[in-house]
C-alpha positions in Angstrom: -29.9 35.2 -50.3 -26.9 33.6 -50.0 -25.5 35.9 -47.3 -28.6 35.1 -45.2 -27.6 31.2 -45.7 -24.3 32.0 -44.4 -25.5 33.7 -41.6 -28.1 31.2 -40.7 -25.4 28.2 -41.4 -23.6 30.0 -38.6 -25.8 30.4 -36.6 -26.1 26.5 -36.6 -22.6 25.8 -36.3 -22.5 28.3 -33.3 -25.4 26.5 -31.2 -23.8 23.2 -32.4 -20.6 24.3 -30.7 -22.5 25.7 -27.7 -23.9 22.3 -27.0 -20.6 20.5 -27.7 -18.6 22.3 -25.3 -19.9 21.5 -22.3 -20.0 17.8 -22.7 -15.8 18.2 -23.7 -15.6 20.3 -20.0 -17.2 18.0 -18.6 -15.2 15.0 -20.4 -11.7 16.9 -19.6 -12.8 16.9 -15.9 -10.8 14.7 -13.2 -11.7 13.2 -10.0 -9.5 14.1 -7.3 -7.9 12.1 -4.9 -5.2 13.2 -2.5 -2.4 10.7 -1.5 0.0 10.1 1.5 3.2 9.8 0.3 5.9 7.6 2.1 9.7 7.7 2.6 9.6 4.8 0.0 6.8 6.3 -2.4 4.7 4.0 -4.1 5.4 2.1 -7.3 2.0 1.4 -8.5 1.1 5.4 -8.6 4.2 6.3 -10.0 3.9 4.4 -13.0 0.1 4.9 -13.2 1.2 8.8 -13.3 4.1 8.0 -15.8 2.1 5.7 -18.3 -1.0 7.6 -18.5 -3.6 5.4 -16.9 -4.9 7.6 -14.5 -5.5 10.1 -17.1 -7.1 7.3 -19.2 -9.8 6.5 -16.2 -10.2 10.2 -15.2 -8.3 10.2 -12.2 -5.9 13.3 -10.7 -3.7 12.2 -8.2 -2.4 14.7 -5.6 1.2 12.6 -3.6 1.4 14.8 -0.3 4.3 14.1 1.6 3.8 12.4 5.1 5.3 10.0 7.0 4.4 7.9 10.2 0.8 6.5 11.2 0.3 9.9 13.7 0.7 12.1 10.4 -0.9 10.2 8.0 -4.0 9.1 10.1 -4.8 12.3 11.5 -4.6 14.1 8.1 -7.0 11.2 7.0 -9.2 11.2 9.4 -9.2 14.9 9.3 -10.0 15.1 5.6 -6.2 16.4 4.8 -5.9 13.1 2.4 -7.3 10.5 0.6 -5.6 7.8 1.0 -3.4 6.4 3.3 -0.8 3.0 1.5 2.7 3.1 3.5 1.4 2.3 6.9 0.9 -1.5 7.3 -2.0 -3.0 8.1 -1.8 -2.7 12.0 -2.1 1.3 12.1 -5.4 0.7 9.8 -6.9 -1.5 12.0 -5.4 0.0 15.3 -7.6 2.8 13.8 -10.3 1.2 12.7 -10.7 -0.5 16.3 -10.2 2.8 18.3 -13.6 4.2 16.2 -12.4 5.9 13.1 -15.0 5.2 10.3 -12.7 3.7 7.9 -12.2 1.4 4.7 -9.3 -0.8 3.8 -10.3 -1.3 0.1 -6.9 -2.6 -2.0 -3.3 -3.0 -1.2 -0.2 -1.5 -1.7 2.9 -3.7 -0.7 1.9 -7.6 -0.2 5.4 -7.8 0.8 7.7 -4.6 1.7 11.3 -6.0 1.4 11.2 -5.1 5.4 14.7 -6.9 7.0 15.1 -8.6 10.5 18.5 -7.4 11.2 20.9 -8.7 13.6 24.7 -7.8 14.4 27.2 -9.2 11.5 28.5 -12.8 11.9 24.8 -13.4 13.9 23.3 -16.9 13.1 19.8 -17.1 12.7 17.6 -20.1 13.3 14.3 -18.7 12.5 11.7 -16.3 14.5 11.9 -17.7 17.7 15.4 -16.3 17.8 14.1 -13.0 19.1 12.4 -15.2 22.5 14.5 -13.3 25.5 16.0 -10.7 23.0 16.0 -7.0 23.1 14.3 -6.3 19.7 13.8 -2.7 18.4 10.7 -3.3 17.0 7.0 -3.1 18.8 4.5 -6.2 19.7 2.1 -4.7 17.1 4.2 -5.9 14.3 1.7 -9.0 13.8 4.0 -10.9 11.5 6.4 -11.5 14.3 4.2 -12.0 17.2 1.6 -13.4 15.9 3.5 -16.4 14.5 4.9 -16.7 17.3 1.5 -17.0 19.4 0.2 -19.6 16.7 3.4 -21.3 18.2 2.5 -21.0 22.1 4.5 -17.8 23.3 3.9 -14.6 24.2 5.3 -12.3 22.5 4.2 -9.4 24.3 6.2 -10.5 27.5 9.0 -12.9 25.8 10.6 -10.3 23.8 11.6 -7.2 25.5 10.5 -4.6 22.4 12.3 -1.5 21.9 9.9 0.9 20.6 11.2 4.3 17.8 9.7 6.5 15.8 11.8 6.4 13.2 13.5 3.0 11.5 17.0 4.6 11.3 17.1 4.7 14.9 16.3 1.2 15.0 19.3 0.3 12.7 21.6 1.8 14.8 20.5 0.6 18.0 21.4 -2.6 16.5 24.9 -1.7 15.5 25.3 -0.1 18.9 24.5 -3.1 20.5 21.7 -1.3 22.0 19.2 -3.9 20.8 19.5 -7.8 19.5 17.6 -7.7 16.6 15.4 -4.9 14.5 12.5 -5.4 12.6 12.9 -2.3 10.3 10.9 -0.6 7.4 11.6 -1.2 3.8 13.0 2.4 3.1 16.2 1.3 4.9 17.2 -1.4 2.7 20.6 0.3 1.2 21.5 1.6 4.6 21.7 -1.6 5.6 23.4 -3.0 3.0 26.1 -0.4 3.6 26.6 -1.1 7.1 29.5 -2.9 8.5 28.1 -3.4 12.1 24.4 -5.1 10.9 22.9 -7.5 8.7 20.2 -8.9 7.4 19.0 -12.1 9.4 15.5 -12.9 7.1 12.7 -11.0 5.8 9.1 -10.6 7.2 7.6 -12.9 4.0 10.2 -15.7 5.1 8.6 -15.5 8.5 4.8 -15.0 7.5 4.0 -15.6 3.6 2.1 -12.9 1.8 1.6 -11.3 5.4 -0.7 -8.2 3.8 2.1 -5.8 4.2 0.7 -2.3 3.5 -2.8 -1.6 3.0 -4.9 0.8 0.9 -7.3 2.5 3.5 -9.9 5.7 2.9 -12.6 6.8 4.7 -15.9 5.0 4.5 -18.0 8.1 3.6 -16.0 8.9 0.9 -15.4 5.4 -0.7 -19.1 4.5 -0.7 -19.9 8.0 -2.3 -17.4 7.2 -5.0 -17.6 3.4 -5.4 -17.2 4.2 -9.6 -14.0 6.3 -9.3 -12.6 3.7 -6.8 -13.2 0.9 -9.6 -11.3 3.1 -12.1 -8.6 3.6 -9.8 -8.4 0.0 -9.8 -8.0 -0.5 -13.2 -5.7 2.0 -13.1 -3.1 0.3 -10.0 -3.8 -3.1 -12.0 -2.2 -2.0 -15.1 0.8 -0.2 -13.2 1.2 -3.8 -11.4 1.6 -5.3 -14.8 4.3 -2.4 -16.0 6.0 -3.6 -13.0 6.6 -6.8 -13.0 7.9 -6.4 -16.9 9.7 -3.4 -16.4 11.7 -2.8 -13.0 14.8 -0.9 -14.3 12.1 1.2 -16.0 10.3 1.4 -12.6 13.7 2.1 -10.7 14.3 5.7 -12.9 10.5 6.3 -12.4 10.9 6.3 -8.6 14.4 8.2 -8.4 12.8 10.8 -10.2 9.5 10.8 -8.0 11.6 10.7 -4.8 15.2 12.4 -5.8 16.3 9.9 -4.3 20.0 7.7 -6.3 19.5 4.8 -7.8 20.9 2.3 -5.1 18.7 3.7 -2.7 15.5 2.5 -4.7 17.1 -0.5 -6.5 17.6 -1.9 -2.7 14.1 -2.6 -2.2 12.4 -1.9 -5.6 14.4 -5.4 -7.7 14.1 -7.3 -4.1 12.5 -10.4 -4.6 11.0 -9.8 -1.0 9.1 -6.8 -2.1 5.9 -7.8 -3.8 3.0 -5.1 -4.5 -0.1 -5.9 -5.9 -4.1 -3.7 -5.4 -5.6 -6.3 -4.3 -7.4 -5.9 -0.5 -6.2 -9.3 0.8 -9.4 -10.1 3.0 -7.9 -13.4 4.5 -4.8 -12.0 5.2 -6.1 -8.8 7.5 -8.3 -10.5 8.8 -6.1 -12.9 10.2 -4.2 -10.1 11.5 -7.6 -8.7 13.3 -7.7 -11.7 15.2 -3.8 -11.2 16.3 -3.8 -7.9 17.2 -7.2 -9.1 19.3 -5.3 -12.0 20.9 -2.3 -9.3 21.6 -4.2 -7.1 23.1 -3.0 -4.4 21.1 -6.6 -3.2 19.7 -8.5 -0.4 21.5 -11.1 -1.5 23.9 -13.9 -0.1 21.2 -12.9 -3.2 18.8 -15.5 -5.3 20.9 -18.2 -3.4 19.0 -16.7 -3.2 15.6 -17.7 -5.5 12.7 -14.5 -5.8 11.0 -16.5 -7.2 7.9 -17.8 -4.0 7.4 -14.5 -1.7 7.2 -12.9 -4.2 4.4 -14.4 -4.2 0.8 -13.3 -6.5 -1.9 -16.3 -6.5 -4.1 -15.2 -2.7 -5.7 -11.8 -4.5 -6.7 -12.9 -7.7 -7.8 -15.5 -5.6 -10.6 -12.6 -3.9 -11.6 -10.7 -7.1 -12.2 -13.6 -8.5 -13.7 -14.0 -5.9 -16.3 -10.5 -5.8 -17.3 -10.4 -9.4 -17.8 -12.8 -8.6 -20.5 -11.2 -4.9 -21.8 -7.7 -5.9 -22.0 -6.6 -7.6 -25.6 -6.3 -10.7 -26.0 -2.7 -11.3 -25.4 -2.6 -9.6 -21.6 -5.8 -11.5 -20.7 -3.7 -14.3 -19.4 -1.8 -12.0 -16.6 -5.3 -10.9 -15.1 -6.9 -14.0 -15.1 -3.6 -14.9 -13.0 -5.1 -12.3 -10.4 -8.4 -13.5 -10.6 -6.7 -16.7 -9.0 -4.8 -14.4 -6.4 -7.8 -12.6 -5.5 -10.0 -16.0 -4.6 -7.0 -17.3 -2.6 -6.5 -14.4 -0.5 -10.3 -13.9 -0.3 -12.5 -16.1 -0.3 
């Protein structure tokens, strides 16, 4: 009798199991998301990766290595990535203008630490400096010319514009004497501050405040099929802004070892005070630089018949926000209701 209990208490336990383990497969499985990676990387998923918060919302994060808006757009468009982050906001809405069915949905850099650089002992008076200038740069760089339309130029004809693939090339046509001025990415902050032919005249935020930097862009297929894991990644990027802003030297080792790159190299643009990240999509801000890029003539012909509305969603980010306002202890609540104020400036 009691060997037939046993058997029959294991048989319980057995079916009890059975029915367990799915639900743990299940629970162990992770949406993926594959990532453009930039020359610069990006902060916010390195220390989500580090401290464990994309693992907390069920996220696996795949960084591919690509650089330049012909790389990463086509592998986007293409369905070779994810997610696009280190490629302004122009590219995205060059894009978005020329057809492609994307979604701008969060932020990267609000500010990249990006330098206008000028030959040493230059004296800059502010942005209408580069008026008559040879400037290695390119028209579609809306935080220069579209300041300086707001002002009465043109900066598509007043500024002879230089145009390079790659920003290195733009630093030393600078030193060469090639061009007057350079308007030049964020990953060649140290270079620059090594140089002894260049230097840095002002930075794109002293020109244009919270000018919407680098943007967060996916196809709209796959962000509306996945609306949930979007509002977990989030979550995710708005805890890694918080480990951020209280932890930078922290952030700096994260990102050498991410990028093998030394530690001057990200400490030049990482502990700038000109390079400000945050998720949040900015709707005011890209929007505003829409309507430049419109004015500039620098969209494709297409963005007559494109709703710009409908390739920038806010409402995914703001529910995430919302809900860790109300998640978070008690003692961090104060630094997200500080981004609840951010988001209703810069979007509403």
């Amino acid at each position: 009798m009691k060997n037939a209990c046993k058997f029959f208490l294991a048989v319980i336990l057995l079916n009890v199991v059975a029915a367990i383990m799915p639900n743990q497969v299940h629970a162990e499985e992770k949406f993926k998301i594959r990532w453009a990676q930039g020359l610069s990387g990006n902060a916010m998923v390195t220390i989500a990766k580090n401290q464990g918060y994309f693992d907390e919302y069920g996220l696996d994060i795949e960084e591919i290595p690509l650089e330049g808006p012909s790389d990463t757009f086509s592998a986007l468009n293409n369905d070779q990535c994810d997610i696009v982050s280190n490629e302004g906001t122009n590219a995205p809405l060059q894009n978005i203008s020329a057809g492609n069915d994307l979604m701008i949905f969060g932020g990267h850099m609000v500010a990249g630490a990006m330098p206008i650089i000028a030959p040493k002992g230059t004296k800059w008076n502010g942005v209408e400096d580069l008026l008559g200038k040879k400037v290695a740069g390119s028209p579609t760089g809306y935080y220069i010319s579209g300041p300086l339309l707001d002002k009465g130029y043109d900066p598509t004809n007043e500024i002879t514009w230089l145009e390079y693939d790659d920003d290195k090339d733009k630093v030393m046509a600078v030193a060469t004497g090639e061009a007057d001025y350079g308007v030049i990415g964020t990953n060649q902050n140290y270079a620059i501050a090594q140089s002894n032919e260049v230097e840095v005249m002002a930075y794109l935020d002293d020109v244009l405040p919270n000018y919407s930097c680098c943007r967060m862009v996916t196809r709209s297929d796959f962000f509306n099929d996945h609306k949930e894991e979007f509002k977990n990644l989030h979550k995710a990027l708005l805890k890694a802004t918080k480990y951020y802003y209280e932890n930078k030297d922290e952030v700096v080792k994260m990102t050498m070892d991410k990028l093998g790159a030394n530690k001057e190299y990200v400490e030049a643009y990482i502990k700038s005070d000109h390079y400000i990240i945050h998720p949040d999509p900015l709707k005011k801000p890209v929007l505003r630089a829409w309507d430049w890029l419109g004015k500039l003539g620098i969209l494709d012909a297409r963005a007559k018949d494109v709703t710009i509305e409908d390739h920038i969603d806010n409402d995914v980010y703001l529910q995430a926000l919302t809900e860790l306002i109300d998640e978070v202890p008690e003692d961090q609540k104060a630094w997200y209701e500080d981004q609840m104020k951010y988001f209703e400036e810069n979007n509403k």
